[in-house]
N, C-alpha and C positions, 0 to 999 in steps of 0.2 A: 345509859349503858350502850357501847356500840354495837350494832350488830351485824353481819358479812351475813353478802350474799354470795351465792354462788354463781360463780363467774365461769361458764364454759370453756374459754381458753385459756385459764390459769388454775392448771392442778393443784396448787398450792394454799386454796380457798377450798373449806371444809364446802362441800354438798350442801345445797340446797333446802335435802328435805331432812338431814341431821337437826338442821337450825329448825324447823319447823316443827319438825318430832318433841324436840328439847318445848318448842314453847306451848305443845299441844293443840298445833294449828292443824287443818286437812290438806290433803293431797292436791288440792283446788285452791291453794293460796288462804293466805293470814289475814287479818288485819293490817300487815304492812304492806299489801301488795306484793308481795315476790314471788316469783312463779315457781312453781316444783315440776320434776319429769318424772318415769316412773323408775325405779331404781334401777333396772337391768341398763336403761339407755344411760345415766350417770354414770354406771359404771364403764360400762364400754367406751364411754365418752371421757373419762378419766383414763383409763389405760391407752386408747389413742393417744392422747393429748402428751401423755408420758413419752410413747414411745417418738412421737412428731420431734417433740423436745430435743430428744437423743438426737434426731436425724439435724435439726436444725445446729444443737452444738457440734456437731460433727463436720456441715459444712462451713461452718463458721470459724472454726478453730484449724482444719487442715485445710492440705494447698488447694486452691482455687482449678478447677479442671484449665482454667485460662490462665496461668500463670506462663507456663510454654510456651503459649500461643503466639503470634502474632499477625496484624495483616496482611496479606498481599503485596507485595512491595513491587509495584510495575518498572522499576527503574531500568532495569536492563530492557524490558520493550520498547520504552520510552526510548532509550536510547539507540534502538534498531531502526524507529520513525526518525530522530532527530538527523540520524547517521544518512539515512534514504533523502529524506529533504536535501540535506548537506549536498547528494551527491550529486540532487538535480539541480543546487544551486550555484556549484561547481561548474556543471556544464553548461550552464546558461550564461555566466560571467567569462568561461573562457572562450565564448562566442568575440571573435573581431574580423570584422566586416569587411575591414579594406586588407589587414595580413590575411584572413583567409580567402579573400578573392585572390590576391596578388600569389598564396602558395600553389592556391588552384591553378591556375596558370600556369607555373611552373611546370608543376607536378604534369601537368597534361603537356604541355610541351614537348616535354624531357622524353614522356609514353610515346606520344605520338611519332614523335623523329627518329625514337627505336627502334618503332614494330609499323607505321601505317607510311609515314611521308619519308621513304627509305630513298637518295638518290640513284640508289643500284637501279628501281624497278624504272626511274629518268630516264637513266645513261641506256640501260639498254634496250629505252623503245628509241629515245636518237638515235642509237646504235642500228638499228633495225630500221628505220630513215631513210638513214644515209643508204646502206646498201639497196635498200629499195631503188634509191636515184642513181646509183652508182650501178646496179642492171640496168634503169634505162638508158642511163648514157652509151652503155657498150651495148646495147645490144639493139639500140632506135636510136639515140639523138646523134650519136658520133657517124654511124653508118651512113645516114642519110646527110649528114654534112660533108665525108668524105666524096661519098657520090657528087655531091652538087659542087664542090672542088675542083674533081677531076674533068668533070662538064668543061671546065674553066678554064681547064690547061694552069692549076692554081695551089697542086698539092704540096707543092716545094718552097712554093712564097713564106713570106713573112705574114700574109694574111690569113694561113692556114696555119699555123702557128699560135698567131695572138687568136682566130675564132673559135681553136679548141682549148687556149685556157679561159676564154671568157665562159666557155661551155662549164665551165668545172668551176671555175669563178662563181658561178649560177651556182652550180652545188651546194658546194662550201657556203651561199647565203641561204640559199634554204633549210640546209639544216642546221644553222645556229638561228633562224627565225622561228623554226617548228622548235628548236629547244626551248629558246626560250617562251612561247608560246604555252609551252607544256610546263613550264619551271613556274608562273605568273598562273596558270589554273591550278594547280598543284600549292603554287601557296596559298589563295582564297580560298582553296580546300580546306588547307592548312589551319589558317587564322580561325574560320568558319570551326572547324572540327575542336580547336581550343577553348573557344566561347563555349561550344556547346558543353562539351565535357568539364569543362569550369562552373557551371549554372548545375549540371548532373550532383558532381561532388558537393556543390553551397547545399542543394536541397537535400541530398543523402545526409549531409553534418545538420541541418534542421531538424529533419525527420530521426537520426538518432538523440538530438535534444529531447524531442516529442516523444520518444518509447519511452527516454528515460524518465521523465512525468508521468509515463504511465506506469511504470516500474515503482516511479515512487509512490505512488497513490496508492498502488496492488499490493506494497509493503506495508502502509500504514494500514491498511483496509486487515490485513492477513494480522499485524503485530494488537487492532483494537480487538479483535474478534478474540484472538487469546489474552487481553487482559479482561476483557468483562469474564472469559469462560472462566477463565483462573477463579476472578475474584468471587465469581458466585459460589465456586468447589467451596474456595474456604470459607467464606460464610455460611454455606449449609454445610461441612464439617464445625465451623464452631457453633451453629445451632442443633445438631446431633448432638455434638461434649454436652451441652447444655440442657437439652432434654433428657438425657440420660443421666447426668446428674442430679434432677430432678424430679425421678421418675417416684420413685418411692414416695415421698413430700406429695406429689401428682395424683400417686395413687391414695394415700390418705386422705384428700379433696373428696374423693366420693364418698368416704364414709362421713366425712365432715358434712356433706351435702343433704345426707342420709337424716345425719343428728340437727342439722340445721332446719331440714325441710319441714319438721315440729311447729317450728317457730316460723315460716314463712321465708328463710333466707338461704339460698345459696351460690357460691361463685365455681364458673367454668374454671375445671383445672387446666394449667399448659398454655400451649399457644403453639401455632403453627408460624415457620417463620418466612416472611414474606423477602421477593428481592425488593431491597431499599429502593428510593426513591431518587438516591445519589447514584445506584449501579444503574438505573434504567437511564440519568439525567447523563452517563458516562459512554452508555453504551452509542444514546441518538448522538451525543453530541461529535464524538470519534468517528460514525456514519457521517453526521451531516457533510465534517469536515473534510473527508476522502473522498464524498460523493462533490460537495463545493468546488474541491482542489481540482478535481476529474475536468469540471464545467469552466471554471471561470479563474483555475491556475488560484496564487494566494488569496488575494479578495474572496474567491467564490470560497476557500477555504474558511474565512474566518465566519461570512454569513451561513455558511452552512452549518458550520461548527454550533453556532449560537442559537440557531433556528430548530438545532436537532438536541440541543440541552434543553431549552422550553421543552420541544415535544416529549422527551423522557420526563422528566418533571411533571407534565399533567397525562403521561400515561395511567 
């Protein structure tokens, strides 16, 4: 004949000590071994067990609290890092070396001959020269060659004639010798002021390369910082859903514990939910890779990258 024992987590098995009563066994076990509890704790342990039931067909059978849900989908960040690389690899490739030396030049030339190497402020220091010579002739070198003329009985000659234009002859070569004198310093100024202001502009176009590097690094650094924050919101919102749907079942765990602890056995309800292993292995690695890029540009990007997924990984 077969005979059922009573089974704790299956209300559907007549009680333990019905079967025992029927065969006139004690409260202390049978002949067959099967152990009995005292009836209040059967009972309560049968009406749990019912109501657990309920709760279990219930969330078994309606919608999963996670059926809405979904994860974090970093795509649009990603694509704010990808967009920021882009833009430094943009300006690094429209780096050219010899068109941008060659524009520089220009460019400075063009400034230069507008506003510094002007021939107005030339003409009228010759300009001012010349008058300078052109008082001392009238007013010293011709007077005192008339006098030493007249000495001569000589002022009517042909020789007083050709020694006052070789007088002004003079003139006229000194001041096209101080022009050009001054047109010849004025260019080496010139040339001089081009280079320089050309070397200015190459390093100003480097050094806005180089912000924009750091531009981009500060973008990826600001866009990983908001997907790890994202991603941990919604993973402790879907471990709240979770606990909360749970919570009742959770709460049953203690009386379970209760009826169990008779017998020697009982399991912790719940669970606290930890950041994964992948968010910590996401978060170093997005660090290492923006701290890497900072240091040693791509390369140091990708060693850092990898260096700071290990270190999330055995955080």
């Amino acid at each position: 004949m077969f005979t059922s024992r009573y089974d704790p987590y299956n209300p559907m098995i007549e009680p333990i000590s019905n079967l025992v009563n029927c065969k006139g066994g004690s409260s202390g076990g049978g002949s067959s071994g099967a152990v009995s509890y005292p009836a209040y704790m059967e009972t309560a342990h049968s009406t749990w067990l019912t109501e657990i039931s309920a709760f279990i067909s219930a969330a078994t059978t309606g919608v999963s609290p996670f059926a809405a849900e979904a994860a974090y989908d970093p795509a649009t960040r990603i694509t704010t890092m990808e967009s920021a690389v882009c833009t430094f690899k943009t300006a690094v490739e429209a780096l050219d070396y010899d068109a941008d030396w060659e524009a520089g030049i220009d460019s400075a030339k063009t400034k230069l001959d507008a506003a510094v190497f002007d021939d107005t402020y030339i003409n009228a220091d010759i300009e001012a020269f010349e008058d300078l010579l052109e008082d001392d002739i009238t007013d010293v070198i011709l007077p005192a060659y008339q006098t030493g003329m007249r000495d001569v009985n000589a002022v009517y000659s042909s020789a007083f004639v050709m020694g006052e234009a070789l007088i002004y002859a003079k003139k006229t070569k000194d001041v096209t010798k101080y022009g050009t004198d001054l047109r010849m310093k004025f260019n080496l100024q010139r040339n001089d002021a081009i280079i320089q202001c050309t070397n200015t502009m190459l390093q100003n176009l480097i050094k806005r390369v180089e912000l924009s590097q750091a531009v981009s690094s500060q973008t990826i650094e600001n866009q990983r910082m908001g997907i790890v924050a994202l991603k941990e919101q919604a993973d402790q919102d879907f471990n709240i859903i979770d606990l909360d749907a749970r919570w009742d079942m959770d709460v049953y765990q203690y009386g379970a514990n209760m009826l169990a602890g008779i017998g020697g056995g009982s399991v912790s309800p719940g669970g606290d939910a930890q950041m994964s292993k992948g968010q910590s292995a996401l978060s170093g690695a997005f660090s290492g890779a923006a701290i890497g890029a900072t240091v040693g540009g791509g390369p140091g990007a990708l060693v850092g990258g990898v260096l700071g997924g290990i270190g999330g990984l055995l955080s």
